[in-house]
C-alpha positions in Angstrom: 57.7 -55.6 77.3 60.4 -56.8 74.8 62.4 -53.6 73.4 62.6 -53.9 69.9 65.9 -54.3 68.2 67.5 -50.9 67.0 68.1 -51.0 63.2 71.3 -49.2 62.6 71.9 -47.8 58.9 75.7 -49.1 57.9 77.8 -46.7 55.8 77.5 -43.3 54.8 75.1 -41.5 52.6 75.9 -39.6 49.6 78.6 -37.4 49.7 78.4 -33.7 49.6 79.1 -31.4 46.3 81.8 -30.9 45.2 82.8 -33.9 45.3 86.9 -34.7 46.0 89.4 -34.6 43.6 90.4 -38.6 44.0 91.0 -41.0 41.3 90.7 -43.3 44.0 86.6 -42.6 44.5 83.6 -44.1 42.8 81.6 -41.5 41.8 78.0 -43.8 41.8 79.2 -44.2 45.4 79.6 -40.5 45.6 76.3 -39.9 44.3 74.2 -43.1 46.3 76.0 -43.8 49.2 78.3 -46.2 50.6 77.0 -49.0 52.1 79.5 -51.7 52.0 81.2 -53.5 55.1 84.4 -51.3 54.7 86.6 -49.0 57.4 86.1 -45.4 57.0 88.7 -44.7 56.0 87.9 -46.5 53.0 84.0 -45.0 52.5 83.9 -44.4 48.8 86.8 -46.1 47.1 86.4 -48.2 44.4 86.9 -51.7 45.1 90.0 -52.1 43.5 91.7 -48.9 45.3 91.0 -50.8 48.3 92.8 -53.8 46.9 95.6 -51.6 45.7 95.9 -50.2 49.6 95.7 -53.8 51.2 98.7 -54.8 48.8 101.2 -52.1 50.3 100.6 -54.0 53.5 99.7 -57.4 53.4 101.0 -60.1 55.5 103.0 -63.0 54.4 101.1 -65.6 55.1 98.7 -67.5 52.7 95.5 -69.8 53.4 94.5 -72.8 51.8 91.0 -74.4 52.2 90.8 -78.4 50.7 87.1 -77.8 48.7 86.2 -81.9 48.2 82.4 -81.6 49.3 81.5 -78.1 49.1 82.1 -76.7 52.7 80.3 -74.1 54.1 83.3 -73.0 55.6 85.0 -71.7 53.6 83.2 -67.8 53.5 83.7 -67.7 56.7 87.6 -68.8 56.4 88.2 -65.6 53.5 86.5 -63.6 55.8 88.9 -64.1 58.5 92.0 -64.2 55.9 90.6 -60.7 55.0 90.3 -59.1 58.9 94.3 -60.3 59.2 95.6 -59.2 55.2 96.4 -62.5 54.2 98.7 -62.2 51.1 96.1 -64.3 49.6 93.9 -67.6 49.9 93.7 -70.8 48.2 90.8 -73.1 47.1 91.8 -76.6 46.5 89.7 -79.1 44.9 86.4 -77.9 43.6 86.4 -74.3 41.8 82.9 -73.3 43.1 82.3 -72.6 47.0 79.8 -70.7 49.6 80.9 -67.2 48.8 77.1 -66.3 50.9 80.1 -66.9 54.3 82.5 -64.5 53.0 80.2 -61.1 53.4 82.1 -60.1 49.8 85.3 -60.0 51.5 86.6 -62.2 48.5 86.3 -59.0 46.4 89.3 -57.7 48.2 91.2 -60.8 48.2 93.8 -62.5 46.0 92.0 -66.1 45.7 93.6 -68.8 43.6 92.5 -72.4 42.8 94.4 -75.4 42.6 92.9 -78.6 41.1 94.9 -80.7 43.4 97.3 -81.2 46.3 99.9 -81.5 43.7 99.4 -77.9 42.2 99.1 -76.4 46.0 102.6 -77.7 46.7 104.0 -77.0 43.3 103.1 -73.3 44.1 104.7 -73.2 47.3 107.7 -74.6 46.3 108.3 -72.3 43.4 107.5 -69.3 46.0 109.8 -70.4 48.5 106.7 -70.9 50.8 106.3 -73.4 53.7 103.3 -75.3 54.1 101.9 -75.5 57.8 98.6 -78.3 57.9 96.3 -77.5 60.7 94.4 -80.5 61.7 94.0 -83.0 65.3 96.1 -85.4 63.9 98.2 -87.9 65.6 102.0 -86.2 65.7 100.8 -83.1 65.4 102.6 -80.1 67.4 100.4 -77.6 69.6 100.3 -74.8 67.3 100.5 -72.5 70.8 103.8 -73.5 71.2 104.7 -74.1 68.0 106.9 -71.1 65.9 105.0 -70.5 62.5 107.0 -69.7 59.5 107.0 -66.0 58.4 106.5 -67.0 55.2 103.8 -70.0 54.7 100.3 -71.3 53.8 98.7 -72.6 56.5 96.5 -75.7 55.3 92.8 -76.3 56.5 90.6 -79.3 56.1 86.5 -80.0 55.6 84.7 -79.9 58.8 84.0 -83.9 59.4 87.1 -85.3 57.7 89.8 -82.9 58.2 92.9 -82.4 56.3 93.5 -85.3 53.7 96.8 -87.1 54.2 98.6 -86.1 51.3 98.9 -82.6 52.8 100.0 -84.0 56.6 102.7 -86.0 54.9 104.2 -83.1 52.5 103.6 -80.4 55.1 106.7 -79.0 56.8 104.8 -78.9 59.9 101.7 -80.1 61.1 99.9 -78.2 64.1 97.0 -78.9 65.9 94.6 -76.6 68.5 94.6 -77.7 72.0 91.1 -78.9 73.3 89.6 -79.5 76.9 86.7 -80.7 76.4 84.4 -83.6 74.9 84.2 -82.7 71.5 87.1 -84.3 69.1 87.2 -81.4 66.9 86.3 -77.9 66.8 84.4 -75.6 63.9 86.8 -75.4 60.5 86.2 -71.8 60.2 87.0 -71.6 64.4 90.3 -73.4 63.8 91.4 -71.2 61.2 91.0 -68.0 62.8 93.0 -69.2 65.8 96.0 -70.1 63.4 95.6 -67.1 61.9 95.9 -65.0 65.1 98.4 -67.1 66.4 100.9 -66.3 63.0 99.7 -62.5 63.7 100.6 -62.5 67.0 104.2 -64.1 66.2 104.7 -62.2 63.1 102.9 -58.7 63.1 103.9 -56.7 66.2 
C-alpha cells in the first residue's frame, strides 16, 4: 500500500483581534491569512516592509544573468540571489524572462536590466564594482580557490552557450567550477548558487 502524500498548509491563518499596532502589517493579510513563502518572522508584512528589512542587511555582491534566448534559468538564479541577500540582480539582454523559476522572490529583490554588455560594465564602473564571469572557459581560475571580491557582480551565462566573450575579456576575473565527471558543464542555475555560497562563505561570517 502506497501512503499518500501529506498536504501541509504553508503560512498562517488570519490573525487574531485586535490586531497589532504595526505600520509594517498588511491588514488584508491580517484579515485572510498569510500564505506566501516568507520566514516567520516576516508573517504579515507588506511586501515592501520586507524589502525595507532586507536593505539594512544585504550583502554586497550583485548577480548578473546574460538573457539572449530566454533562459529558464534565470527564476531559479533570483531565487538563489534572494536566499543569500544579494544587493541586487541584473538581467542583460532581453527585458522579459521566466519569472514562473523565481517562486516571487523577485518581489523582494532590486532587479535591473541592461540592454547590453556595455551598460552592465558602465554600471559597475561607476559603482566601483568588480565583475567576476563564471563560466568553464579556457584560463579560468577554480573559483574554490579563488578570493572573490567583497564588492562585485558575479556574471552568469545561458545554459548551452555559456558566458559571451565580451564579458570573459572585460571581467576582472574569470572563475570556473571544478568538475569530475563526464559532463562538460553543469546546470546554470547549479553554478550560480555554488558562486554564490562560495562569496558567502568568504565574505559573510
Amino acid at each position: 500500500m502506497i501512503d499518500e502524500p501529506i498536504e501541509r498548509e504553508v503560512g498562517v491563518g488570519p490573525h487574531a483581534e485586535p490586531w497589532p499596532a504595526d505600520d509594517r502589517l498588511d491588514p488584508e493579510l491580517l484579515r485572510d491569512g498569510d500564505r506566501r513563502n516568507v520566514l516567520d518572522q516576516y508573517r504579515y508584512w507588506t511586501n515592501e516592509a520586507i524589502v525595507a528589512d532586507l536593505d539594512t542587511r544585504r550583502h554586497p555582491f550583485h548577480v548578473a544573468i546574460e538573457n539572449w534566448q530566454h533562459d529558464m534559468n534565470i527564476g531559479t538564479v533570483v531565487r538563489t540571489a534572494n536566499a543569500f541577500n544579494a544587493a541586487g540582480v541584473h538581467i542583460v539582454g532581453r527585458r522579459r524572462w521566466n519569472r514562473r523559476g523565481a517562486m516571487v522572490t523577485d518581489r523582494y529583490m532590486h532587479v535591473s536590466h541592461h540592454e547590453s554588455i556595455e551598460g552592465l560594465m558602465e554600471w559597475a564602473a561607476a559603482a566601483s564594482i568588480a565583475v567576476v564571469a563564471v563560466d568553464l572557459v579556457p584560463g579560468s581560475v577554480p573559483i574554490e580557490s579563488a578570493q572573490l571580491p567583497r564588492d562585485c557582480v558575479l556574471v552568469f551565462g545561458q545554459e548551452g552557450p555559456g558566458l559571451s566573450t565580451e564579458v570573459c575579456e572585460r571581467a576582472e576575473v574569470v572563475c570556473s567550477i571544478t568538475q569530475y565527471g563526464s559532463t562538460r558543464s553543469i546546470n546554470a542555475g547549479v553554478a550560480a548558487g555554488i558562486a554564490m555560497h562560495t562569496w558567502i562563505r568568504q565574505h559573510a561570517g
